[in-house]
Each structure stands twice: as structure tokens, then as C-alpha cells.
N, C-alpha and C positions, 0 to 999 in steps of 0.2 A: 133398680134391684139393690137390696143391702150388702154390700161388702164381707167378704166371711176378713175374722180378725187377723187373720197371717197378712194378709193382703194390705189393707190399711194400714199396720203396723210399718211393711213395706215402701207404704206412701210416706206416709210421714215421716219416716228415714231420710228418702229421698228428699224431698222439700228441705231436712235438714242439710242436706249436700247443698240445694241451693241453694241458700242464702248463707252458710255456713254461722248458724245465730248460736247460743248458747246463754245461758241467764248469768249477765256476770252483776258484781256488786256494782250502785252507780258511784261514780264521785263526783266530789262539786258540790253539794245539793243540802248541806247541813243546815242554811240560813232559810228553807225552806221547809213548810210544814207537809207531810207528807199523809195519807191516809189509802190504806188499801182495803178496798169494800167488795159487796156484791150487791146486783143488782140481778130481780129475778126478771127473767122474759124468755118467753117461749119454751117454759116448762123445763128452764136451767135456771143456774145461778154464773151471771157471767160477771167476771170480775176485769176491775180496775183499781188504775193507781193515778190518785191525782195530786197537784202538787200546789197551792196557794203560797206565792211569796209573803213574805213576811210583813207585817203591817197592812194586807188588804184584808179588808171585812166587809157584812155588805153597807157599811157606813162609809165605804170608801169611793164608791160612785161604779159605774159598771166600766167592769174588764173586758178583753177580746178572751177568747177559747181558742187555744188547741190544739188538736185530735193529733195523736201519734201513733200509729197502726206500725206495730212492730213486723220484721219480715216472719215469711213462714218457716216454722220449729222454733221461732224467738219466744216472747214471752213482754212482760212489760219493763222489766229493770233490764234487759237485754236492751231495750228499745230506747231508756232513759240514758245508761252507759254508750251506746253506741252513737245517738244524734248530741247528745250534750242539750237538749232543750232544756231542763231544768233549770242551768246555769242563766240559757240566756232569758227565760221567762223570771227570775229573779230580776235582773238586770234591767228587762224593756219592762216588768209589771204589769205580766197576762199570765192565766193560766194553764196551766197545760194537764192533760188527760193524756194517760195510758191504756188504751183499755188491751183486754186479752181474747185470744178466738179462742179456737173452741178443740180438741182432742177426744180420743181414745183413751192414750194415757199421756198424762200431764209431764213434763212441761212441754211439749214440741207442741205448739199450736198453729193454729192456722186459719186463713179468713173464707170464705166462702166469697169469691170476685168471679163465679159461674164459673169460669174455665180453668180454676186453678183455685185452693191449690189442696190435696188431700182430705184428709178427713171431714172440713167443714166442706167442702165442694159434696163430696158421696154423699155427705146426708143434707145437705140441701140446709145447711142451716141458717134464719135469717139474720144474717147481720147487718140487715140496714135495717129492720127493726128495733135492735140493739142498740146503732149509735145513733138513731133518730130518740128512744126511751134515755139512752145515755145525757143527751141534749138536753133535753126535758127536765132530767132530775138533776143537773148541774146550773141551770139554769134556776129552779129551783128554790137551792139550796144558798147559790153566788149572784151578788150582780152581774150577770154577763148580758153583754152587749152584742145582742141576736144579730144585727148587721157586723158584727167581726168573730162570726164563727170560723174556723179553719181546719183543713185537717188535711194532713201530709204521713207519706209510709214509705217504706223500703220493699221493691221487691213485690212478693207476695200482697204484701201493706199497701204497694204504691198501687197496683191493680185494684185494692179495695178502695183506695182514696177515689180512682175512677168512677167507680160503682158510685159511691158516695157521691161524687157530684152530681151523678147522673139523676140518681134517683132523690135523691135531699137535697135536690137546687132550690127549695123551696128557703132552704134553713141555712145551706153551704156558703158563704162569699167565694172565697178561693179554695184551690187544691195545690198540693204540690208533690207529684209522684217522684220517686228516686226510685232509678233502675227498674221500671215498671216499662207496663206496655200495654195499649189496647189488641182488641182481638177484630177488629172490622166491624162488628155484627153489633155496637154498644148501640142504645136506642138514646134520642134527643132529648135532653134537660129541658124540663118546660121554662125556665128559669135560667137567664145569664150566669156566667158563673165565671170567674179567670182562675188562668189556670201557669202552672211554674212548670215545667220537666226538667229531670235533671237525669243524664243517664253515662255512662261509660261506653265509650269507643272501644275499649277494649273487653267487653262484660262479654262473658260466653254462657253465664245462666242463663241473664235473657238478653239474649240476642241483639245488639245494635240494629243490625240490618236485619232483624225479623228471622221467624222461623220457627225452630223447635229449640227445648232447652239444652244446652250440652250436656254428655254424659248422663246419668240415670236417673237424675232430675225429673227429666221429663214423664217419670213411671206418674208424678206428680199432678201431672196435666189432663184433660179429657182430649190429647192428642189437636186439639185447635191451637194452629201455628200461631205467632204474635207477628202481629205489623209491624214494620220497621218502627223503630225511636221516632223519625220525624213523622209519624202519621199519628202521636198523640197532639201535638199543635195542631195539626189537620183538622182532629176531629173540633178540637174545643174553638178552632177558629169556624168554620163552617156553625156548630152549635148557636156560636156567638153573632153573627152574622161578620166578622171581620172579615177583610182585604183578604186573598187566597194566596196572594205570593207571600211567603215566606224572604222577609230581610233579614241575612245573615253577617255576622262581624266576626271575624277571623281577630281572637285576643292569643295567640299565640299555644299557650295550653287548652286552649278552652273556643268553642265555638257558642256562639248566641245566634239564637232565631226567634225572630217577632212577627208576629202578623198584627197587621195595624186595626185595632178596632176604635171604637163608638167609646171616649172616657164614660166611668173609671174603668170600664173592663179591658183587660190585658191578654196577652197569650203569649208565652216564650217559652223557650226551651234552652236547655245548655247542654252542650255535647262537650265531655273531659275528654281529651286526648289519650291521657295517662290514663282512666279510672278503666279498673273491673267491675263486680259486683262487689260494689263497696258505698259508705255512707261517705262520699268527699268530706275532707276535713274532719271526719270522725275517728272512731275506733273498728279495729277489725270487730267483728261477730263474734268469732272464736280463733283459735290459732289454727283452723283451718279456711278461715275466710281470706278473702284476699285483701291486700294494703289497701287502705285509703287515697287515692290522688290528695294531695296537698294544694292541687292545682286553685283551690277553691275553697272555703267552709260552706257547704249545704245549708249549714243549720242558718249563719247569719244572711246567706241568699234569700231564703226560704223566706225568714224574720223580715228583712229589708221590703219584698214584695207584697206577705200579708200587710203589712205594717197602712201601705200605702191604697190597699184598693179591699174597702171595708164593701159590705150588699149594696148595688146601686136603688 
């Protein structure tokens, strides 16, 4: 049933409470060529921002991709200021893509990850069509290197990176959700796929230890609880055929969990002590999101693991 617009409006507030995002200017990213487009699909015009360092052409041999799914109410320069990828795709020489969801009224966007999160959830909009047609037309256009496609989110974003591996393990090598979480009910990647989490011990949007979102968030939600943090390694380790116990290292701030698979594919998680809902080692969202744990930089974890385990 369609949503009358008082309601929606509602949603998409809420989703702004959770992830506390706001579109700020990015920095860093001057030595980088930038371009903000639109691509049509499914009878919209969905836009992105993507960013090619400096001196890659397609005379320059093929690049990895990727994907950064801003959290929900963010936007794409939200998503570029807040993980700092711009910076380090200058640096390592990949490209990286922003793309944006989808609203009611612009800018608080949002992904469609089935159980969450607002406006793109009510109307059902496909967004793994999107960044399956996104793949396509960046591929395209760049030398990219189909066995090191990537794509990592915050949040709202990291539920969709879920989705995304799930259903484009065809296209996907790794994922890497931050402060994300599955919902139990995800269907099986016909396709290996490894996978990063990264989440906050102390996150109360979504929930460590599972559940509902704190506070009015949750109006955001179709009411389907989230599995604890450590039941995304679960799934991706079971998908992948790996080891079922989970080996954990106690690094002081920060916890690691591995399940042992089959090289190259991988599966871990890191649990921040100190983190809320926040991008470790980033910037707040907005001055209503909460600090960063310093405990870690996300982005160069993230970096280090795609870096290392391209499509087997």
C-alpha cells in the first residue's frame, strides 16, 4: 500500500536521526577529477558521483571499483566527507563511486535493503538494478577490473552493501558493511563473495547485540528486528562454505573475528569498543551524529582487505 506523504516525510526524518548524515562539503579530493551524473533506470534518474585519480585513463590499464553507499538521509558528498575514500583512492589508484538512493524530497535519501530504510523501502525501489546498471556503465566508460569490484556503506548503506553481495555475487568480490546488520531471513549468494564488518559496541541505532533501533528510528524500519553484529560473519561464513567457529583476538580497543575459509575468500568482523554509530576514523555525519572511535581508520581497514582478496 502507498504511503500518504505526512508519513514518509516522518520516515525519512527518522532514518535522519539514525544515521545522523547531512551533505557536508568533501576535503581532500582537489587532485581528483570529479563528475556528478545521472543515470536513468527504472523510470528515474539516479544519480552519482564518481571520482578517477589523477593520471588514470583507459590507456592506463584496469582499475579496482568502489561502491560507497552513503548511510540513510545522507547523500553522496555526505558519504565522500564522512569515509575520506577519495583521499585514499588517489593514493592506492582505484576508483571510487558514490551513488545516491532514492527520496520524496531530496536530499535525505535512502537505500531499499528490504527491511529498512524509509522511502526507498515503501516503494520497493530497485536498487540492485541500479548498482548492477551502475557497474555496467562505469565499467564501460573506465578500465575496471571486474574481478575487483567492491562496495562498502554505513548504516542504512551497509545493509545495502548486504543486499548487494547477495544478489550481484555474480559481479561483487568483497563487501564491507559499517554499523550495518543482517535481518536472519537474507537468501544465499550463488557466488562466494568475502566479506569485512565493522560495527560499534556501543551503537544504539543498530543495535550490537540485535534488535530494534533506538529511539524513533525505528518508525524507519518494517518493524523486522536486526541479528546481533556477530551473526553477519555467520551468515557470509556459512554462504562461503568456511569453518563455523568464529576465532576471536582481543586487540585492546577493538575485537577481530575470522572464520577460516577456502583462499582467497575471507570473512571478519571487527567489533570497536569505543564506536557508536559512527564511520571509525572518519568524520561525524552531522553535529548531531555521534564521534568516531579513533580506535581504527575504517576506510584504510576496508582498503587493506579489498586490496588483498580481488573475485576468486
Amino acid at each position: 500500500m502507498r504511503a500518504k506523504p505526512s508519513i514518509t516525510l516522518l520516515l525519512i526524518a527518522s532514518v535522519y536521526q539514525i544515521v545522523g548524515c547531512r551533505a557536508q562539503p568533501a576535503e581532500g579530493v582537489e587532485t581528483s577529477s570529479a563528475q556528478q551524473t545521472t543515470l536513468r533506470h527504472g523510470g528515474r534518474d539516479r544519480s552519482y558521483v564518481v571520482r578517477v585519480p589523477s593520471g588514470i585513463s583507459r590507456e592506463s590499464g584496469q582499475v579496482p571499483l568502489v561502491i560507497v553507499l552513503h548511510g540513510g538521509g545522507g547523500n553522496a558528498r555526505n558519504a565522500e566527507s564522512m569515509t575520506g575514500f577519495t583521499v585514499k583512492a588517489e593514493a592506492e589508484r582505484f576508483i571510487v563511486v558514490y551513488p545516491e538512493g532514492t527520496s520524496r524530497r531530496a536530499p535525505l535519501l535512502t537505500w531499499n535493503a528490504g527491511h529498512c530504510c524509509g522511502y526507498a523501502m515503501e516503494q520497493r525501489v530497485d536498487d540492485i538494478g541500479f548498482i548492477s546498471a551502475l557497474i555496467d556503465e562505469l565499467s564501460a566508460k573506465h578500465r575496471i577490473d571486474r574481478k575487483r569490484v567492491y562496495v562498502t556503506g554505513m548504516s542504512n548503506g551497509a545493509m545495502m552493501a548486504h543486499r548487494v553481495g547477495v544478489e550481484l555475487s555474480d559481479k561483487v568480490a568483497a563487501i564491507a558493511p559499517v554499523v550495518g546488520a543482517v535481518f536472519g531471513d537474507e537468501a544465499r549468494p550463488r557466488s562466494r563473495v568475502s566479506a569485512i564488518m565493522i560495527n560499534g559496541m556501543l551503537d544504539e541505532s543498530v543495535p550490537y547485540r540485535g534488535g530494534s533501533s533506538g529511539g524513533r528510528g525505528r518508525q524507519a524500519w518494517d518493524g523486522t528486528p536486526t541479528r546481533p553484529a556477530l551473526d553477519q560473519a555467520r551468515f557470509w561464513a556459512e554462504a562461503n562454505g568456511c569453518e563455523a567457529t568464529l576465532r576471536a583476538q582481543d586487540r585492546g580497543a577493538y575485537l577481530i573475528g575470522r572464520h577460516e575459509c577456502a583462499s582467497p575468500i575471507d570473512v571478519a568482523i571487527y567489533s570497536v569498543k569505543d564506536n557508536g554509530h559512527a564511520w571509525p576514523g572518519g568524520k561525524r555525519g552531522s553535529r548531531l551524529g555521534d564521534t568516531p572511535s579513533t580506535s581504527i581508520n575504517a576506510t584504510d581497514v576496508i582498503w587493506e582487505f579489498f586490496r588483498v582478496h580481488p573475485k576468486p
